[in-house]
Chimera marker file (.cmm) of the C-alpha trace (Angstrom):
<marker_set name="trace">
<marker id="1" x="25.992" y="-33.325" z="-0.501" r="1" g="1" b="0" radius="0.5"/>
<marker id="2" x="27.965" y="-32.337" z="-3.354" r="1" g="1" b="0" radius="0.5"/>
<marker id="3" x="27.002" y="-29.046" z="-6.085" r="1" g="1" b="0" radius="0.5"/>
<marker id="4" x="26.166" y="-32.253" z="-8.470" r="1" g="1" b="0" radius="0.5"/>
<marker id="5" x="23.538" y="-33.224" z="-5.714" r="1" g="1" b="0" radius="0.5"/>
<marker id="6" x="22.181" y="-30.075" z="-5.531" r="1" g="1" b="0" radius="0.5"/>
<marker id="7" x="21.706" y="-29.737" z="-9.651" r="1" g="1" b="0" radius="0.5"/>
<marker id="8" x="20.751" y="-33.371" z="-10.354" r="1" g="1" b="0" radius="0.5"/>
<marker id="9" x="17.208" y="-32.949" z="-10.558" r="1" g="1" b="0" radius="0.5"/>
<marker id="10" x="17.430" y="-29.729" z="-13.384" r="1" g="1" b="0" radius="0.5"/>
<marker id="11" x="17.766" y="-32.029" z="-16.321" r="1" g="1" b="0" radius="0.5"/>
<marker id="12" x="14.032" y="-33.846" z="-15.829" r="1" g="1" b="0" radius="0.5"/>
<marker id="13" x="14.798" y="-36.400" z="-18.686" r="1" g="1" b="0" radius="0.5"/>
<marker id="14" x="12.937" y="-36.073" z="-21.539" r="1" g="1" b="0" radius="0.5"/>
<marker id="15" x="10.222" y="-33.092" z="-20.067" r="1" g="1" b="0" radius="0.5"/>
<marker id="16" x="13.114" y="-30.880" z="-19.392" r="1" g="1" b="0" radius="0.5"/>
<marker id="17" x="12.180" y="-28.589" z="-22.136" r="1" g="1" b="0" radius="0.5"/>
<marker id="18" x="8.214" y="-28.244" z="-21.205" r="1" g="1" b="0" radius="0.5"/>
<marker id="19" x="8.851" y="-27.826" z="-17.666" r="1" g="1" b="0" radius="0.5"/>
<marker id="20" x="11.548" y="-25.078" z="-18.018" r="1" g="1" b="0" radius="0.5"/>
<marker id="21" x="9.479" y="-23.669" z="-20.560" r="1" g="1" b="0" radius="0.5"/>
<marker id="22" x="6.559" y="-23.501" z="-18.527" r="1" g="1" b="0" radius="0.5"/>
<marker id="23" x="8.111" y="-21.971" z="-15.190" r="1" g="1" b="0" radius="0.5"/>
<marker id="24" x="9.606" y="-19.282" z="-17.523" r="1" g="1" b="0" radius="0.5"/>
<marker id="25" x="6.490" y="-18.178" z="-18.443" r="1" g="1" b="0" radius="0.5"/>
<marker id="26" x="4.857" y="-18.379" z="-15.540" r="1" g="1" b="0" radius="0.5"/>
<marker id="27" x="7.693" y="-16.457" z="-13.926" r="1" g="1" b="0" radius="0.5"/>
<marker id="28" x="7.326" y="-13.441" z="-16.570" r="1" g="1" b="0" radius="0.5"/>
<marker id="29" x="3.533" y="-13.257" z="-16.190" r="1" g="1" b="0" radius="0.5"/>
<marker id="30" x="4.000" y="-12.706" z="-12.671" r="1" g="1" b="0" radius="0.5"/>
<marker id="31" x="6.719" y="-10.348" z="-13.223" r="1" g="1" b="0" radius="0.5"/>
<marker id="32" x="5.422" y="-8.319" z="-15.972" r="1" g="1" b="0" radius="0.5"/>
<marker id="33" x="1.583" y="-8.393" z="-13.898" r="1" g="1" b="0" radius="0.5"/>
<marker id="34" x="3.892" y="-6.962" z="-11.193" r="1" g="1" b="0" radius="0.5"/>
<marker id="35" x="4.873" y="-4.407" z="-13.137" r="1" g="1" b="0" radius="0.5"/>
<marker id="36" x="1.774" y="-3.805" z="-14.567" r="1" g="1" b="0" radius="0.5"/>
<marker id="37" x="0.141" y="-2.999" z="-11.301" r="1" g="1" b="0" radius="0.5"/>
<marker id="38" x="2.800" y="-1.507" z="-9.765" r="1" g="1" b="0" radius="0.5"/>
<marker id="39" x="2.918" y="1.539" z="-12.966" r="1" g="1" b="0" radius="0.5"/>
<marker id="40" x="-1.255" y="1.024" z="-12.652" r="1" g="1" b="0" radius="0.5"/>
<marker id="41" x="-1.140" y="2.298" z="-8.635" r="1" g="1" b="0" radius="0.5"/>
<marker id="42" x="1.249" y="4.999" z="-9.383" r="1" g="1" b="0" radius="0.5"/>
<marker id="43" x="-0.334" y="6.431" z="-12.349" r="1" g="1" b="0" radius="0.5"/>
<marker id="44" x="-4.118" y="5.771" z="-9.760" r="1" g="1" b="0" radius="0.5"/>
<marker id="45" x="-2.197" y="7.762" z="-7.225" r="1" g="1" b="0" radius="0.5"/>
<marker id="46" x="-1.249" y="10.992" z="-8.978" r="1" g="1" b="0" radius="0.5"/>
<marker id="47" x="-4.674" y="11.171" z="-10.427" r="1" g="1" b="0" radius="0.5"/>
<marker id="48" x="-6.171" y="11.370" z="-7.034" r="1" g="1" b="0" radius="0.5"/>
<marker id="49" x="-3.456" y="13.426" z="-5.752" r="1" g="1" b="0" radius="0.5"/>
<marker id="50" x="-4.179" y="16.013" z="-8.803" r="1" g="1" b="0" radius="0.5"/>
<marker id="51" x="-8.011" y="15.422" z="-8.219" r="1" g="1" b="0" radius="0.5"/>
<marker id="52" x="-7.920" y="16.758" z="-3.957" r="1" g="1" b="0" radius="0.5"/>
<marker id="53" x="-5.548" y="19.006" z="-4.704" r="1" g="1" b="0" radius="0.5"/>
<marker id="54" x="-7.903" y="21.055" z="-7.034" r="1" g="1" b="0" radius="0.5"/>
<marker id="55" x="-10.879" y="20.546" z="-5.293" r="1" g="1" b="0" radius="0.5"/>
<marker id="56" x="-8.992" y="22.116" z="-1.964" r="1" g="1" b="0" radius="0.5"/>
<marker id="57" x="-8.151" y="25.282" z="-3.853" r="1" g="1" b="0" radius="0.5"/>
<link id1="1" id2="2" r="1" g="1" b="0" radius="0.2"/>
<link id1="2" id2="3" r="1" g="1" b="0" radius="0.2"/>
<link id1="3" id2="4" r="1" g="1" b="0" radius="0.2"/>
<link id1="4" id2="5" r="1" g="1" b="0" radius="0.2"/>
<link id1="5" id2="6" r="1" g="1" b="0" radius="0.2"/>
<link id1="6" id2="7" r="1" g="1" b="0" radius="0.2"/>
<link id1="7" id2="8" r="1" g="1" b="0" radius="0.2"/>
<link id1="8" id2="9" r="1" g="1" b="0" radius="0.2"/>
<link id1="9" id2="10" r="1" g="1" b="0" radius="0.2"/>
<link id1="10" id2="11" r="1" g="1" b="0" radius="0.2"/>
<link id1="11" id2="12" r="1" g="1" b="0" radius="0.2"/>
<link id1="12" id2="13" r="1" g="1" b="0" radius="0.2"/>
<link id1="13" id2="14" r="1" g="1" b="0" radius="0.2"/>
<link id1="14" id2="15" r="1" g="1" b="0" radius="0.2"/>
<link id1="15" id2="16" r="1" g="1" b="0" radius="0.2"/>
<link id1="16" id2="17" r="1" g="1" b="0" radius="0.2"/>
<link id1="17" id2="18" r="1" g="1" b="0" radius="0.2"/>
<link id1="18" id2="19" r="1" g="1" b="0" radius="0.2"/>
<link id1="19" id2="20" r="1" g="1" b="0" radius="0.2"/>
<link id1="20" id2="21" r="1" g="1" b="0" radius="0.2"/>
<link id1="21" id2="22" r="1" g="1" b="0" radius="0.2"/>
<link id1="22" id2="23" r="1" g="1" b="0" radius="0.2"/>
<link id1="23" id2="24" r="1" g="1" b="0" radius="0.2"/>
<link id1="24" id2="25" r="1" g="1" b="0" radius="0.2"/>
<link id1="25" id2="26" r="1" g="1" b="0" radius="0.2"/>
<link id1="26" id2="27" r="1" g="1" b="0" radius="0.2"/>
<link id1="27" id2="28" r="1" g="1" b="0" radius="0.2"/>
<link id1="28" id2="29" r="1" g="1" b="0" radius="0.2"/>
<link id1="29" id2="30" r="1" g="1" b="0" radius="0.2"/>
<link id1="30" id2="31" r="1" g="1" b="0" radius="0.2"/>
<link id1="31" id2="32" r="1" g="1" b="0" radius="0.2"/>
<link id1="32" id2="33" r="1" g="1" b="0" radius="0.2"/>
<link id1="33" id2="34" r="1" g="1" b="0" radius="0.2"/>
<link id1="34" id2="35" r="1" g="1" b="0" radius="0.2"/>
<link id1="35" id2="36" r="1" g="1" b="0" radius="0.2"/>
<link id1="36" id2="37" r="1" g="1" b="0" radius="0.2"/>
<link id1="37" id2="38" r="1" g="1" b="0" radius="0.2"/>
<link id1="38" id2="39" r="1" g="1" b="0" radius="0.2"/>
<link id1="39" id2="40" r="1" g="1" b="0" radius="0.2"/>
<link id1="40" id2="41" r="1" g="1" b="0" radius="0.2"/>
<link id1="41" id2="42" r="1" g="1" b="0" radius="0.2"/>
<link id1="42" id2="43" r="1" g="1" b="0" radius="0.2"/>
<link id1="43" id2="44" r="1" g="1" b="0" radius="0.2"/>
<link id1="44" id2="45" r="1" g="1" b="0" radius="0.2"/>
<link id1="45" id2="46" r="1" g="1" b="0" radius="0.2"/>
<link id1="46" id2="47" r="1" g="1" b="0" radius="0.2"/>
<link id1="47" id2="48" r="1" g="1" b="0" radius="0.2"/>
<link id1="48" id2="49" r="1" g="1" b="0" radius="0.2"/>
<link id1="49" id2="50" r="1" g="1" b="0" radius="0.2"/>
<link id1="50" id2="51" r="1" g="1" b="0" radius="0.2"/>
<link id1="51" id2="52" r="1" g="1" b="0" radius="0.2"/>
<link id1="52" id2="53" r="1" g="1" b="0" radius="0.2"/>
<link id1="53" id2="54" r="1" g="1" b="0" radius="0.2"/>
<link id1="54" id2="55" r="1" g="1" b="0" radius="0.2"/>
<link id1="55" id2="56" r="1" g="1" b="0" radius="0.2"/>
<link id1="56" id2="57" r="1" g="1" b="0" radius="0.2"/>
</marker_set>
């Protein structure tokens, strides 16, 4: 198996463009929902952090 083998099947014909297209996007909705969530529990956490803290004092 040669490096041609391996990268045969990225052209797809004629649907390249539409199925590159689409696993880009769906790639940077998961990414940027990763993000999203991941800014969404830290901000969660330091809310709740600030909240116990004042109602220990």
């Amino acid at each position: 198996m040669t490096w041609v083998d391996v990268f045969d099947f990225l052209p797809f014909g004629k649907y390249a463009f539409y199925i590159w297209f689409s696993y880009l996007t769906a790639f940077g909705v998961v990414g940027f929902l990763f993000i999203r969530t991941t800014f969404i529990h830290k901000t969660i956490q330091k809310q709740l952090r600030n909240k116990y803290l004042r109602e220990a004092k």
